[in-house]
Wavefront OBJ file of the C-alpha trace (Angstrom):
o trace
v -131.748 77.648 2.449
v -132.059 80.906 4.929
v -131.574 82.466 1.390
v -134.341 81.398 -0.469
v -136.566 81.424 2.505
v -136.028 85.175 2.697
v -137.082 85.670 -0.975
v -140.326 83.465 -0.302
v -140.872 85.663 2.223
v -140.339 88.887 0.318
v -142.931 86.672 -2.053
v -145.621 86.572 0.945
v -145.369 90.411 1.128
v -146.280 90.573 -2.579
v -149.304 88.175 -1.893
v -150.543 90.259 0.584
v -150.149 93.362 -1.515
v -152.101 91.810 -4.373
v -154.602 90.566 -1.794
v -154.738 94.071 -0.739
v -155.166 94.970 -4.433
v -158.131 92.843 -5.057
v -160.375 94.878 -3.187
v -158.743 98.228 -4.384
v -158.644 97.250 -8.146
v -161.631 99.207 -9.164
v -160.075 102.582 -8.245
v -157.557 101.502 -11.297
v -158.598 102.615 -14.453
v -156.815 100.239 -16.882
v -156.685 99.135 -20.575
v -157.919 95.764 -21.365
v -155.251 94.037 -22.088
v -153.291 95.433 -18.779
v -156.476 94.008 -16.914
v -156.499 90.991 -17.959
v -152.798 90.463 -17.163
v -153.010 92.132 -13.471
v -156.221 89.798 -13.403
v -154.076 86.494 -14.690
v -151.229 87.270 -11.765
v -153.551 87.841 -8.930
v -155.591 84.567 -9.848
v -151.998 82.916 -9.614
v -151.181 84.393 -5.785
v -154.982 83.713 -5.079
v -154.185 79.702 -5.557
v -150.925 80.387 -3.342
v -152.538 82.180 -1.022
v -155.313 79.299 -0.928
v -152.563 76.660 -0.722
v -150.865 78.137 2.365
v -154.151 79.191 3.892
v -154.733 74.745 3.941
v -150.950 74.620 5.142
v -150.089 72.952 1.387
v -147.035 74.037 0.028
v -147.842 75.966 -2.991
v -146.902 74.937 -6.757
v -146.576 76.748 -9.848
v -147.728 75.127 -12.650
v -145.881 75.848 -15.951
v -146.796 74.940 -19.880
v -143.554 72.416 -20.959
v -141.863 74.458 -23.822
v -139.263 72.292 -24.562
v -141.502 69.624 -26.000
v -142.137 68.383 -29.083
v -145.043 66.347 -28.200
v -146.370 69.647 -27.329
v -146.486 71.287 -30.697
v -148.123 70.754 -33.968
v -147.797 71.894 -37.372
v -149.721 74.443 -38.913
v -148.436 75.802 -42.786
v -149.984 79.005 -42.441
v -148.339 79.586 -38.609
v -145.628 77.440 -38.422
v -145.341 75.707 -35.442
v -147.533 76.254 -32.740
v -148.156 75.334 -29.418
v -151.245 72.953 -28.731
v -154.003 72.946 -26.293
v -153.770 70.631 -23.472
v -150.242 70.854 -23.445
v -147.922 68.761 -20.814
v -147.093 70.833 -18.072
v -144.248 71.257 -15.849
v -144.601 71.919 -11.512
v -142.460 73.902 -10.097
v -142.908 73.325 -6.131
v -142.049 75.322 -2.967
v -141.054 72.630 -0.742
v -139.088 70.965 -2.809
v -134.662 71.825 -2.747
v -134.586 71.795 -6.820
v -136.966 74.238 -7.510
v -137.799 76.211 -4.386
v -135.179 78.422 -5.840
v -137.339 78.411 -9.214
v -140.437 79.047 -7.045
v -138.811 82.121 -5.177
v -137.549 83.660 -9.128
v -140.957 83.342 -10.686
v -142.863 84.841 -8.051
v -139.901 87.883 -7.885
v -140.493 88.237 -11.887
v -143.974 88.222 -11.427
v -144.099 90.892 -8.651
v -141.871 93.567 -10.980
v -144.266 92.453 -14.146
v -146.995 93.008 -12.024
v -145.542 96.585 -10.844
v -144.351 97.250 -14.965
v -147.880 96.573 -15.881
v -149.675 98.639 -13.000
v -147.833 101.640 -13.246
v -147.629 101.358 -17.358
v -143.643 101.176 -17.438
v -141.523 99.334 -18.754
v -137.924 97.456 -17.703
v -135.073 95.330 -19.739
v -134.291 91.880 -18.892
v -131.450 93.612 -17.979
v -132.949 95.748 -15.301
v -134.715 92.839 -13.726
v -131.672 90.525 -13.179
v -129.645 93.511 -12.053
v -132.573 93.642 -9.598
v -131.603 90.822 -7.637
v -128.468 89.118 -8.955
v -127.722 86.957 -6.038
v -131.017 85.485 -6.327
v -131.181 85.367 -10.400
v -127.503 83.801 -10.386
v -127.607 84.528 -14.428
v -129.422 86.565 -17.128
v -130.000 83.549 -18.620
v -132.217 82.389 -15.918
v -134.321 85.612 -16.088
v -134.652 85.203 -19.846
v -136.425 82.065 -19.167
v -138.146 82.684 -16.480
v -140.225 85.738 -18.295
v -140.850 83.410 -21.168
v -142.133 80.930 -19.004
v -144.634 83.752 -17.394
v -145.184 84.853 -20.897
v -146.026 81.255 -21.802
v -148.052 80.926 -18.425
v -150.258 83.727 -18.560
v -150.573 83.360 -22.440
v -149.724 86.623 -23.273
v -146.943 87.986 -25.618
v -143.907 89.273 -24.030
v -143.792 93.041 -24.814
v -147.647 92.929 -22.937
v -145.735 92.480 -20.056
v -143.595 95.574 -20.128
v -140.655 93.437 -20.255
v -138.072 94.691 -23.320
v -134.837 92.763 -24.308
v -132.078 94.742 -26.139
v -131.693 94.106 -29.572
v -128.859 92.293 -31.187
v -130.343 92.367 -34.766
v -129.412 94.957 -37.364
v -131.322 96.447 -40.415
v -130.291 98.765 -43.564
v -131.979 99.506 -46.608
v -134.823 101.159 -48.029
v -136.853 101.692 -44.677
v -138.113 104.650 -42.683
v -140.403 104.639 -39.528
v -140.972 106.508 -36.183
v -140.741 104.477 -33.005
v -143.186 104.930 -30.075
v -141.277 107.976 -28.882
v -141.768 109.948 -31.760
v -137.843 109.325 -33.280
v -137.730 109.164 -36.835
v -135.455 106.541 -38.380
v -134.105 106.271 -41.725
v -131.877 102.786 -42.240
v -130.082 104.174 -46.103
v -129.078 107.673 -44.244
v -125.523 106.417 -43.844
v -122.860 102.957 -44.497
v -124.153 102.255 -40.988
v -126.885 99.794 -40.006
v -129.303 100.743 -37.826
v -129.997 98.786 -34.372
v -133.168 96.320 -34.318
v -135.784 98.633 -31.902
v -136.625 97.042 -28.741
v -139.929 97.540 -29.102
v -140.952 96.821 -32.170
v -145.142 97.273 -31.708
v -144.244 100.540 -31.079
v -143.245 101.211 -34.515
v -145.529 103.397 -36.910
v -145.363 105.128 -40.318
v -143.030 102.422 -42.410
v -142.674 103.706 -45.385
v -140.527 101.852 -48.104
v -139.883 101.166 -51.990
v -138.074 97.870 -51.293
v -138.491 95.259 -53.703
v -137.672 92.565 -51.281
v -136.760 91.688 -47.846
v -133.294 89.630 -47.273
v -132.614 87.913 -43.953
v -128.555 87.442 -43.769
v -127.699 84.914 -40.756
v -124.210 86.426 -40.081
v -122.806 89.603 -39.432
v -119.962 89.351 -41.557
v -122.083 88.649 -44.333
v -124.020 91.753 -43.685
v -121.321 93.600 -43.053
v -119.902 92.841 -46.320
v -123.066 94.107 -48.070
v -123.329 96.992 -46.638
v -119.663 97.678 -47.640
v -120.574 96.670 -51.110
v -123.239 98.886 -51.365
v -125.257 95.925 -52.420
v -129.142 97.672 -51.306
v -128.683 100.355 -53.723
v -126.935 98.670 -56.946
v -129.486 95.852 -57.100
v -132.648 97.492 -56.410
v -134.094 98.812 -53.442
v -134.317 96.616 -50.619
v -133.977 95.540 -47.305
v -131.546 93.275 -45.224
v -131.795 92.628 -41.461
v -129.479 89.912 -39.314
v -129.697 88.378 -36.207
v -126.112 87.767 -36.359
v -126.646 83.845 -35.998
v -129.770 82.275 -33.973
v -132.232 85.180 -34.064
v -133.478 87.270 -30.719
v -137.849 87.721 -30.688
v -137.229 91.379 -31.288
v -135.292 90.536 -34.672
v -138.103 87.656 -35.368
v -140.824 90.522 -34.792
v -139.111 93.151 -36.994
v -139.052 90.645 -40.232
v -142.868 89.624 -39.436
v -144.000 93.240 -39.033
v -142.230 94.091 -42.610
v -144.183 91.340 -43.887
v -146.951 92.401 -42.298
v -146.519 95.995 -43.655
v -145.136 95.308 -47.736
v -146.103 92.044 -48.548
v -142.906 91.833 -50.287
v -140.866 88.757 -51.531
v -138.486 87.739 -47.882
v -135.876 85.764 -48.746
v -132.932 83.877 -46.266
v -128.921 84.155 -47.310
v -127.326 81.721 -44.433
v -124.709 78.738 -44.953
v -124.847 75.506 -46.399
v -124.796 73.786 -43.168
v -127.296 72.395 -40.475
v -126.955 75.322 -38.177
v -127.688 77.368 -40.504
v -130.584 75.762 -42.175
v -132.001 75.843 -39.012
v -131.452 79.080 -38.091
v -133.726 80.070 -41.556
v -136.489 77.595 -40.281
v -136.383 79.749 -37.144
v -137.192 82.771 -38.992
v -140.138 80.899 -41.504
v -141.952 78.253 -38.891
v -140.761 79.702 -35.374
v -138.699 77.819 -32.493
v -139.849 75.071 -30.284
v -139.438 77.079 -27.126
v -141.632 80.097 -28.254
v -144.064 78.175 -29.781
v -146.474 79.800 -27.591
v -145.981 82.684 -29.881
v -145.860 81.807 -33.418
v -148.514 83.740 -34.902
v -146.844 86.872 -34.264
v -143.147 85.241 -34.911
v -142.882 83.339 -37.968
v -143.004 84.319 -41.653
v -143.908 81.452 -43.245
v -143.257 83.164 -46.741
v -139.578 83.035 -46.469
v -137.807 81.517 -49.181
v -134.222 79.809 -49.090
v -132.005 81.820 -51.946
v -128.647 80.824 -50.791
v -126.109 79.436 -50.089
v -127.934 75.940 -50.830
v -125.878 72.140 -51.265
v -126.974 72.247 -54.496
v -124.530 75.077 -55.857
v -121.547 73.585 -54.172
v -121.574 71.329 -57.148
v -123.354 73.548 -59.566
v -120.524 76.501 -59.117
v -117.796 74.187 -58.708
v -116.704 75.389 -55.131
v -113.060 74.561 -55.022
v -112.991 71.128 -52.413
v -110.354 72.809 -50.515
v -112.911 75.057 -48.994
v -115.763 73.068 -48.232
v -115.835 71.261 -44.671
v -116.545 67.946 -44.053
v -120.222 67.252 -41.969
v -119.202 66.848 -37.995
v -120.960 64.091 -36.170
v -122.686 66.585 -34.707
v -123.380 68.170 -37.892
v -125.077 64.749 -38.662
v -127.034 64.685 -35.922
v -128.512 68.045 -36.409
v -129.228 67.176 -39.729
v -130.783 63.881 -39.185
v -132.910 65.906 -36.282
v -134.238 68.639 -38.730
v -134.851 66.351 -41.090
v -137.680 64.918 -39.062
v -139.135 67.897 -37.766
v -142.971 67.887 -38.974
v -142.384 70.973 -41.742
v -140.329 69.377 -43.903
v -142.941 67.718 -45.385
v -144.586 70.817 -46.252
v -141.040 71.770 -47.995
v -140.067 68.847 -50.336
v -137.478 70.790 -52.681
v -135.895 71.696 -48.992
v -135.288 68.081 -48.280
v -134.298 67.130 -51.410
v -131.573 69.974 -50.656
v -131.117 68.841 -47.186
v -130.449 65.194 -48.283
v -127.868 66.076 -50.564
v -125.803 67.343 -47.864
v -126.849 64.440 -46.174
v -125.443 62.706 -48.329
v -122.259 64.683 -50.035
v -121.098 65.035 -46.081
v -119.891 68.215 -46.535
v -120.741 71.827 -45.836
v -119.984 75.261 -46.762
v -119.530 78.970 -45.075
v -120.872 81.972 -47.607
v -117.724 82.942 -47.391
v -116.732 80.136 -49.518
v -117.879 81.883 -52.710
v -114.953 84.480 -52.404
v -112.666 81.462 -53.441
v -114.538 82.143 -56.908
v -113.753 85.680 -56.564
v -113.656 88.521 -54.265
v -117.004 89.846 -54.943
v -118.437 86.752 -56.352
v -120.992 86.864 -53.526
v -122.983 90.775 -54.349
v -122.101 90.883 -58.144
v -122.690 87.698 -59.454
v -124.200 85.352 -56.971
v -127.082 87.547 -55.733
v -127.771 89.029 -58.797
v -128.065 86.188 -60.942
v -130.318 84.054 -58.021
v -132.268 86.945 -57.486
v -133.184 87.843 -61.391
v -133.643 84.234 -62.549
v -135.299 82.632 -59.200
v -132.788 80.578 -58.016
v -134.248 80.320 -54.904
v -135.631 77.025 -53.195
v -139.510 77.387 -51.717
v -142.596 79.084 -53.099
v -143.565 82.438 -52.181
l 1 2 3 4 5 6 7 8 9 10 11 12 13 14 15 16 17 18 19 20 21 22 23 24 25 26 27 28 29 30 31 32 33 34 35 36 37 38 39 40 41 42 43 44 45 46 47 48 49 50 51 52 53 54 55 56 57 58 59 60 61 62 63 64 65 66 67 68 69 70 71 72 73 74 75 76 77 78 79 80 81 82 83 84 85 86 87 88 89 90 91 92 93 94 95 96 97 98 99 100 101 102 103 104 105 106 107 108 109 110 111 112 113 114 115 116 117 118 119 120 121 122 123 124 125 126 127 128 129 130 131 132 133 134 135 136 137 138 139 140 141 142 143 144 145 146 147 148 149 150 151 152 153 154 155 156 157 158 159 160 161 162 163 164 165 166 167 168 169 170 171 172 173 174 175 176 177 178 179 180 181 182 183 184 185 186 187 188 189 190 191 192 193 194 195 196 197 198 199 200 201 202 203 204 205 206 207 208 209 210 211 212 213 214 215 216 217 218 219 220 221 222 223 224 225 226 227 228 229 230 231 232 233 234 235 236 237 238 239 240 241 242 243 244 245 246 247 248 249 250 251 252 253 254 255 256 257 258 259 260 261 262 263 264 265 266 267 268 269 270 271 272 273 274 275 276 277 278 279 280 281 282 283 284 285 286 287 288 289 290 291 292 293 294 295 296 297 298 299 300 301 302 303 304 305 306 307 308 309 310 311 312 313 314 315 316 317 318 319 320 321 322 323 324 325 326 327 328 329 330 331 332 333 334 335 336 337 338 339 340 341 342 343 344 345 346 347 348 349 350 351 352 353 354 355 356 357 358 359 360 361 362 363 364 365 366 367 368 369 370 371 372 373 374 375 376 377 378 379 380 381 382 383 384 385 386 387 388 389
């Protein structure tokens, strides 16, 4: 308890900075945006401040991500958070989430700093920061989305960067915010997703089409393959499995920037249909965010239930549906999309209903390179793919 009452503390000092601040702002000159956030935290330590100037125990009051009652569907968006969402409390006399209290108000203090002084920090940096307090990186993760969620502003506005997992190769050249030039066909090599990804400027490409790969193996084995330049030009990017934002933002700023064909290579199996619906209608817990997230374009090429059966995929590679593997199904089978999609559930229900599932990696029991010279080739040039553009 001494613990956390120290870091509420150290909170009080920030409140009295910012209430300091409130009658200095106008010797800041800032951009709009910048404003409006500096504006958005003070107005949160001004209700604090209020709270403990009545002797109330102050509460944080959060938008509930984790919802579904708090979403709709939109087909041109994906889905997206609604107004008069249910909300969450976070309270500062209260033993489960005065710790909570004391982490928010930390995170808010460095944003605040971040956006002030117009620099920026990692997750990273912030739960390096203060790990005794943090406990996990995980927790700061959270936490900034929550703020971001809060103060209903996108996450890079808030200085805050997360280090990429994603990679990208192909036909793609651009110059990030520092003025480096990138070029993702210069080598065998992929090139790291950037960090900060509205930096980016000058794209220039001839790609035909965009390919989202869901593992890194199966990238990997493209690149080794060769497979942008013997098709035709074009571009793959992974998020080796469930996509991070900055991978999310990198395939909806190519969008944005071509308006090319995007298409999604991942399993035959629940995780990794979902992992695709990700990428095309967005997540539940970034909802928030959708319109600059999703890429509702994105059409399902491979590896779909259907050619299990169509390509005769030898039984002795195909793995039977887990009950969890059920579950997920049966979950993502109800989620409000799918109606938008019907050649998706009719895909979905066949697995549903065959039981069984199937790695990419399944096609090399066809042949070794069944996968980049006859698979991809032949869905690509004849449509085999399952969604409209």
């Amino acid at each position: 308890w001494s613990f956390y009452l120290v870091e509420v503390n150290h909170a009080i000092l920030f409140i009295k900075l910012i209430s300091f601040l409130l009658y200095s702002h106008s010797h800041f000159n800032f951009i709009t945006s910048s404003r409006e956030i500096l504006t958005n935290i003070e107005n949160i330590i001004l209700g604090i401040v209020t709270s403990l100037s009545k002797d109330e125990a102050p509460v944080l009051t959060l938008p509930n991500r984790f919802s579904w009652a708090n979403v709709r569907f939109d087909s041109t968006i994906g889905i997206q958070m609604s107004s008069g969402t249910s909300v969450t409390t976070v309270r500062s006399d209260c033993p489960s989430s005065v710790t909570k209290f004391a982490q928010i108000l930390k995170i808010l203090s460095v944003i605040y700093r971040l956006v002030q002084s117009n620099s920026y920090a990692t997750k990273r940096d912030i739960y390096y920061n203060n790990t005794q307090l943090f406990g996990s990186q995980a927790t700061v993760d959270s936490i900034v989305d929550d703020i971001s969620c809060m103060l209903k502003v996108p996450r890079r506005s808030l200085h805050v960067l997360a280090t990429s997992k994603g990679l990208i190769s192909g036909d793609l050249r651009y110059m990030e915010e520092d003025g480096t030039h990138i070029d993702c066909h210069s080598s065998s090599a992929a090139v790291a997703v950037s960090s900060n990804i509205g930096g980016i400027r000058n794209i220039v490409s001839s790609a035909r089409f965009i390919m989202i790969v869901e593992k890194d193996a199966t990238f990997q084995r493209l690149l080794d393959d060769d497979f942008c330049t013997k098709l035709s030009p074009c571009i793959i990017i992974t998020g080796k499995g469930v996509p991070d934002v900055n991978s999310r933002l990198m395939v909806r700023k190519l969008w944005d920037t071509l308006h090319i064909p995007i298409f999604a290579l991942v399993d035959a199996d629940p995780h990794g249909i979902e992992i695709m619906c990700i990428y095309k209608y967005g997540s539940l817990a970034m909802s928030f965010e959708a319109h600059s997230l999703t890429v509702p374009s994105v059409m399902w090429l491979g590896l779909l239930p259907s050619d299990l059966q169509r390509l005769r995929i030898p039984t002795d590679v195909l793995i039977p549906l887990s009950k969890r593997d059920q579950s997920k199904l049966s979950s993502l089978l109800k989620r409000p999309f799918l109606t938008d999609q019907p050649d998706w559930q009719k895909e979905m229900e066949l697995m549903q209903q065959n039981k069984v599932k199937a790695e990419i990696q399944s096609l090399a029991a066809i042949a070794p390179d069944f996968l980049t010279s006859i698979y991809l080739p032949n869905k690509l040039r004849y449509g085999g793919w399952v969604g409209a553009q």
